[in-house]
C-alpha positions in Angstrom: 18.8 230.3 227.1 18.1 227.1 226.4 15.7 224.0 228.0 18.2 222.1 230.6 18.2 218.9 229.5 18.2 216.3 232.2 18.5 212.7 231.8 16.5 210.0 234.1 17.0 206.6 233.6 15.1 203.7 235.8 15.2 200.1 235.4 12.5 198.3 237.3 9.2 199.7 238.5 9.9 201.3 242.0 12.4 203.2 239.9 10.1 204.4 237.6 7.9 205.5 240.2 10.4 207.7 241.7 11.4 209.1 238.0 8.2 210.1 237.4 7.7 212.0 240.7 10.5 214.2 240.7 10.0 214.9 237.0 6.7 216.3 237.5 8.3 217.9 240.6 10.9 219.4 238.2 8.4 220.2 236.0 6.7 222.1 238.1 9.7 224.1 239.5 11.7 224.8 235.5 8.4 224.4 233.1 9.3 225.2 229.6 12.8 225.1 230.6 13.6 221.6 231.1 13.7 218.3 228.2 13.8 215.0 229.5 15.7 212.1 228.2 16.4 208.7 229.8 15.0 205.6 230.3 12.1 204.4 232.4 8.7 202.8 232.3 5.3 203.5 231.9 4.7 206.3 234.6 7.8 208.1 233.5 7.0 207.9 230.0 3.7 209.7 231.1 5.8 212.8 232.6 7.4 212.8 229.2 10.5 210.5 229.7 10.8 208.2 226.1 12.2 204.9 226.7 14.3 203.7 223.8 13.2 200.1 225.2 11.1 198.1 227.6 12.7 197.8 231.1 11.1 194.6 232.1 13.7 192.6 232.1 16.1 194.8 233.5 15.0 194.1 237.0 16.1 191.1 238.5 17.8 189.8 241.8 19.8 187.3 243.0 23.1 185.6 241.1 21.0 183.3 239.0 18.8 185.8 237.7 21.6 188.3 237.3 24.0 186.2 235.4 20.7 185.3 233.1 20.4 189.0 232.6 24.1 190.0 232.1 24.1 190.4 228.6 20.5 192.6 228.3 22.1 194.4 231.3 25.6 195.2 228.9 22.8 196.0 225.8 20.5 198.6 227.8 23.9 200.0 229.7 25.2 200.6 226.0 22.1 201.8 225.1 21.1 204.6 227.9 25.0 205.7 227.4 24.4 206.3 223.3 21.3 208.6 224.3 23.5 210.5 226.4 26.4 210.8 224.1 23.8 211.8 221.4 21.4 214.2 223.5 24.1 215.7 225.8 22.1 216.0 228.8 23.3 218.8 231.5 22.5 216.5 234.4 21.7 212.4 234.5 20.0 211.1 237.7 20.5 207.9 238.4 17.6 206.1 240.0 18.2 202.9 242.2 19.2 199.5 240.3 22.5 199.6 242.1 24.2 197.0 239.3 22.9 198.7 235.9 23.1 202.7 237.3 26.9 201.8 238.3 27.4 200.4 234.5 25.6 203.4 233.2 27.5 205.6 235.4 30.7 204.7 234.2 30.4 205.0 230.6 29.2 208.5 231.2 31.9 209.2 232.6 34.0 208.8 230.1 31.6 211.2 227.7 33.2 214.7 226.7 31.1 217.1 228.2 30.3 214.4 231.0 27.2 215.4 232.4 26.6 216.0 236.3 25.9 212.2 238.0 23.4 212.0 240.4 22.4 208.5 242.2 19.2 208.9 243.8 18.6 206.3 245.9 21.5 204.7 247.8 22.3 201.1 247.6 22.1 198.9 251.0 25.5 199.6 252.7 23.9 199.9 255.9 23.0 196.2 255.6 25.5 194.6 253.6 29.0 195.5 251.1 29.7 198.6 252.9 32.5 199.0 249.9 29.7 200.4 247.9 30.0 203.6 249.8 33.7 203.9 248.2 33.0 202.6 244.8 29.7 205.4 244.7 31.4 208.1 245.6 34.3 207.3 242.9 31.3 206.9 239.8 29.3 209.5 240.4 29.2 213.8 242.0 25.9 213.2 244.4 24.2 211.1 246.0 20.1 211.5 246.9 19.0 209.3 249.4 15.8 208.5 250.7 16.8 207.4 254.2 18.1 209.6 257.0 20.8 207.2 258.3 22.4 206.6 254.6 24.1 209.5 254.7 27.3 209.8 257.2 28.2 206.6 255.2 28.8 207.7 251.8 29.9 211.8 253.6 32.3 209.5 255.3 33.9 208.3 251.3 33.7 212.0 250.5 30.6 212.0 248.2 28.1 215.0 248.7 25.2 213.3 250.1 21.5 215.1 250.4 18.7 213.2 252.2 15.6 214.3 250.2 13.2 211.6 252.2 11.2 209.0 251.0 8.6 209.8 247.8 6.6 206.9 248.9 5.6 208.3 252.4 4.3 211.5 250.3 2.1 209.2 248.1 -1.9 210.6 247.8 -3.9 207.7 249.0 -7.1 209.7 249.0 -8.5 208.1 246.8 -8.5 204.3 247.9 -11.5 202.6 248.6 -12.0 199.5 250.2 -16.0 199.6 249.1 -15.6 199.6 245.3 -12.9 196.5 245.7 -15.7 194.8 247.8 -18.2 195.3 245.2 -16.1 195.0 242.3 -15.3 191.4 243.5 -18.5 190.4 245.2 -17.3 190.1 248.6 -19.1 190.7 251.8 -18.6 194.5 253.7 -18.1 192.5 256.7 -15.6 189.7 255.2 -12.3 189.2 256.6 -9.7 189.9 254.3 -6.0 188.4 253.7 -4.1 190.4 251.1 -1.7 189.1 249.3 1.5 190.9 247.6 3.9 188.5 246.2 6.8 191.1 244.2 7.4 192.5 241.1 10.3 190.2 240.0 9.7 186.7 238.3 12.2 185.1 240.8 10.2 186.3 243.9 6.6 185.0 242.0 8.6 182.2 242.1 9.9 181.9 245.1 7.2 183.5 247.3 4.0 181.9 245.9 4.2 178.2 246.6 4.4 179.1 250.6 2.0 182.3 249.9 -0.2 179.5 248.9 0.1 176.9 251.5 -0.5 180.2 253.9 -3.5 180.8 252.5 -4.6 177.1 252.5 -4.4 176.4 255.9 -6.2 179.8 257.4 -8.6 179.2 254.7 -9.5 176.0 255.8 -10.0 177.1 259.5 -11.9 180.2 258.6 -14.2 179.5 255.7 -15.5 183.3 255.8 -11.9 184.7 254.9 -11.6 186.1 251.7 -8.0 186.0 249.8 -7.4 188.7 247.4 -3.8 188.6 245.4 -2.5 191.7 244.2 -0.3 191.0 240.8 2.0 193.8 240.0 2.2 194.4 236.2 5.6 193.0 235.4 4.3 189.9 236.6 0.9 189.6 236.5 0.2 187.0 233.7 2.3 184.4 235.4 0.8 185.4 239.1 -2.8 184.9 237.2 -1.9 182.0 235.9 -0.4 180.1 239.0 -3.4 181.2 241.4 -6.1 180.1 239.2 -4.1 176.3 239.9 -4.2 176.8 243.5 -6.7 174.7 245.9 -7.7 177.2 247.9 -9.9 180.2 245.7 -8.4 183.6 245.7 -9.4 186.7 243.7 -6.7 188.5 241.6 -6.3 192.0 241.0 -4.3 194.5 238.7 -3.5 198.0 238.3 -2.8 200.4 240.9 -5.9 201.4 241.8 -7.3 197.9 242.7 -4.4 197.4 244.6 -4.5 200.5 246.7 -8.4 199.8 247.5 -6.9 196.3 248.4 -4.4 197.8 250.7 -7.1 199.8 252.5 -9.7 196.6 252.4 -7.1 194.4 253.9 -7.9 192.7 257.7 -4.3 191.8 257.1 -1.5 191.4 254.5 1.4 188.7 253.7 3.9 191.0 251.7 7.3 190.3 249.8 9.8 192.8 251.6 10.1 195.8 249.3 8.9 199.5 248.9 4.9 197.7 248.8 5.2 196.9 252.8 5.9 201.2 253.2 2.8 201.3 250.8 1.0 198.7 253.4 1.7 200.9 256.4 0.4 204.1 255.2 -2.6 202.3 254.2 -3.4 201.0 257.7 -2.4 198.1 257.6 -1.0 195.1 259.5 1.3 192.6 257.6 3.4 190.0 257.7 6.7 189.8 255.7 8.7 187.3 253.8 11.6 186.8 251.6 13.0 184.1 250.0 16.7 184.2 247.6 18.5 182.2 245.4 19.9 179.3 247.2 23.5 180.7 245.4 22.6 184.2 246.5 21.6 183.2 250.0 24.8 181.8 250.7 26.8 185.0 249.3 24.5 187.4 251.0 24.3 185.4 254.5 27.4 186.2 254.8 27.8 189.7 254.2 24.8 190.9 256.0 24.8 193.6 258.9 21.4 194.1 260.0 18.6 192.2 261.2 15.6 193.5 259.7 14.6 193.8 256.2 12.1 195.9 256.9 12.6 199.7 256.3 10.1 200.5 258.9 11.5 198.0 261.3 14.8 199.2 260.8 13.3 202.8 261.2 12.3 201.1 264.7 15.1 199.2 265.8 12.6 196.2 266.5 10.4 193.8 264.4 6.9 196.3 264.2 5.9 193.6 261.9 7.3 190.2 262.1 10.1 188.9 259.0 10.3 185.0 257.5 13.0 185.0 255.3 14.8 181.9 253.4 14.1 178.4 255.7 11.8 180.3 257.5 9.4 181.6 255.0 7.1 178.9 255.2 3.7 177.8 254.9 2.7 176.8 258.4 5.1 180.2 259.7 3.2 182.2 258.1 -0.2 181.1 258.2 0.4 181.4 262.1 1.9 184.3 262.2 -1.5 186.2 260.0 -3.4 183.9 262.4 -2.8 186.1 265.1 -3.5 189.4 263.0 -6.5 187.9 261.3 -8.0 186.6 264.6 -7.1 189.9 267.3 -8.7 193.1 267.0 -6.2 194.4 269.5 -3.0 192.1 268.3 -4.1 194.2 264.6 -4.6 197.8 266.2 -1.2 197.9 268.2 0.9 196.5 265.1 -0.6 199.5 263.0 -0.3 201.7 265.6 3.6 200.9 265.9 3.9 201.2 261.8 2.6 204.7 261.4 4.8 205.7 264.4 7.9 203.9 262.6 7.2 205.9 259.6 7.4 209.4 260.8 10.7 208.4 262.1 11.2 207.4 258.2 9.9 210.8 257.1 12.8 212.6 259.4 10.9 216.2 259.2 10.8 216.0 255.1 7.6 216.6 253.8 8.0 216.9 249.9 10.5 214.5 249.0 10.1 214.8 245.1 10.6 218.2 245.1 13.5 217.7 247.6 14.9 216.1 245.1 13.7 218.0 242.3 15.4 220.7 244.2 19.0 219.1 244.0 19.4 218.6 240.9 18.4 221.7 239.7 21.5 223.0 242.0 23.4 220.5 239.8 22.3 221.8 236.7 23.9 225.6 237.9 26.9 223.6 238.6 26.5 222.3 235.4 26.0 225.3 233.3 28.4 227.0 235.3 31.1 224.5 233.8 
């Protein structure tokens, strides 16, 4: 018989992340008997996923940025559906990018064969546009999600939903260091530390820096021994280099994920853009403080469709603010330079907060303990639906 072919396509790098684990988890279960086709970035392209193109630009939020982006969004949709049309995969997994997938997803369906649609990771009904449940279930035959409480709402459209847990709880962080990030940049063992994660998109460098900055300025200036590290994901990491290396107050950048892992783990405390980094911050032991800022267009669409309180998936894991949120008006300099205060300056204020997050997260992990080959697992009982015709 021969190889299944399955098709992954990712647009931005938490995407890619995900591809590349349940390939190798796929890999590991079929061997020789699976190809791999899609679209995705570097760490997929190391499990043996060749992107046609570079992804970059595909990953954007907010109604500015996305109407930017509309045309390379129409391109790469065009694109990832000639490479299925041409390589007539058995299965295509979907992964995140609510707006491009659902594009992709509908010009597969209209390929003879179609392949088997999988979304794996569900969009953010439980917090705003619960019409997306509907619209899902109609584009694609499963649904993967990463979150134990996203399923009765797309079971409840009639799409066959499998919670497969979150790959990031199962990440190996073994081999952190916080030493080698202290030596590497020359700063003292016994130095505070305020880590810094500003996001992967250019709009949230953007948005997020110039009160990351004034943050850092102001607990800077009243503790002289702190040390400010920024951590500059790839996708961004020129212009974040760039911008710091203007600011007042010195700060030390890093790259890669290594440095930012032994960051995580050196970190007395962290100011984090909400996304899948502040789950990364928790398993690393450490307490944060988050912020968000939109558009001003896409701040007044989303304020009014949203349902939850918390951006936080740990907080929402919770029901209650483990760590504390500034989003949009609030996200400012003096908020959150007094909000880290407290972190930076109370052993104990620091040991309950991290306490609290690693509780939150087992209530993420809801009993899974190998989400990428959870996953890996469902869509290899898609591909027998598959070949079964």
């Amino acid at each position: 018989m021969t190889a299944a072919c399955v098709m992954l396509v990712a647009a931005e790098p938490s995407g890619d992340a995900l591809g590349a684990g349940l390939a190798a988890a796929l890999r590991e279960r079929l061997g020789e008997g699976v190809r791999f086709v899609g679209v995705g970035g570097p760490l997929m392209a190391a499990q043996g996923v060749d992107s046609p193109f570079d992804i970059s630009g595909l990953s954007v939020l907010g109604v500015t940025d996305a109407l930017r982006a509309y045309p390379a969004v129409l391109r790469a949709a065009r694109r990832t559906a000639d490479i299925a049309a041409r390589e007539r995969p058995d299965v295509a997994v979907l992964i995140d990018s609510w707006g491009f997938n659902l594009r992709v997803a509908r010009r597969l369906r209209r390929l003879a064969p179609r392949p088997r649609l999988i979304k794996f990771v569900a969009p953010q009904v439980w917090a705003t546009r619960p019409g997306r449940a509907r619209t899902l279930a109609r584009a694609v035959d499963r649904l993967l999600t990463i979150h134990a409480f996203d399923a009765p709402l797309f079971e409840a459209e009639g799409l066959a939903t499998t919670f497969v847990g979150n790959p990031v709880l199962d990440k190996d962080l073994s081999g952190a260091d916080p030493h080698r990030l202290f030596a590497t940049l020359g700063i003292a063992e016994d130095s505070p530390v305020l880590l810094i994660l500003p996001g992967s998109r250019r709009g949230e460098v953007d948005r997020l820096l110039p009160p990351f900055e004034d943050a850092a300025g102001l607990l800077k200036a009243e503790r002289p021994e702190l040390s400010i590290v920024v951590a500059a994901a790839d996708a961004v990491a020129e212009s974040v280099r760039q911008r710091v290396e203007a600011w007042r107050t010195s700060a030390f950048v890093v790259q890669g994920e290594a440095a930012r892992i032994d960051a995580m783990k050196a970190a007395t405390a962290a100011l984090a853009c909400s996304g899948t980094v502040t789950t990364e911050l928790a398993l690393c032991g450490a307490p944060m403080v988050v912020a968000y800022r939109l558009g001003a267009l896409t701040h007044a669409v989303v304020k009014r469709l949203i349902r939850t309180p918390y951006i936080t998936l740990f907080n929402i894991a919770a029901g209650r603010f483990v760590a504390p949120e500034f989003v949009q008006e609030r996200c400012s300099g003096p908020a959150l330079a007094q909000a880290l205060a407290a972190l930076l300056d109370d052993p104990a204020v620091r040991a309950g907060q991290i306490e609290a997050q690693f509780a939150s997260l087992d209530l993420m992990r809801g009993g899974v303990t190998d989400p990428s080959g959870a996953a890996a697992d469902a869509v290899i009982d898609e591909l027998g639906r598959a070949r079964k015709g």
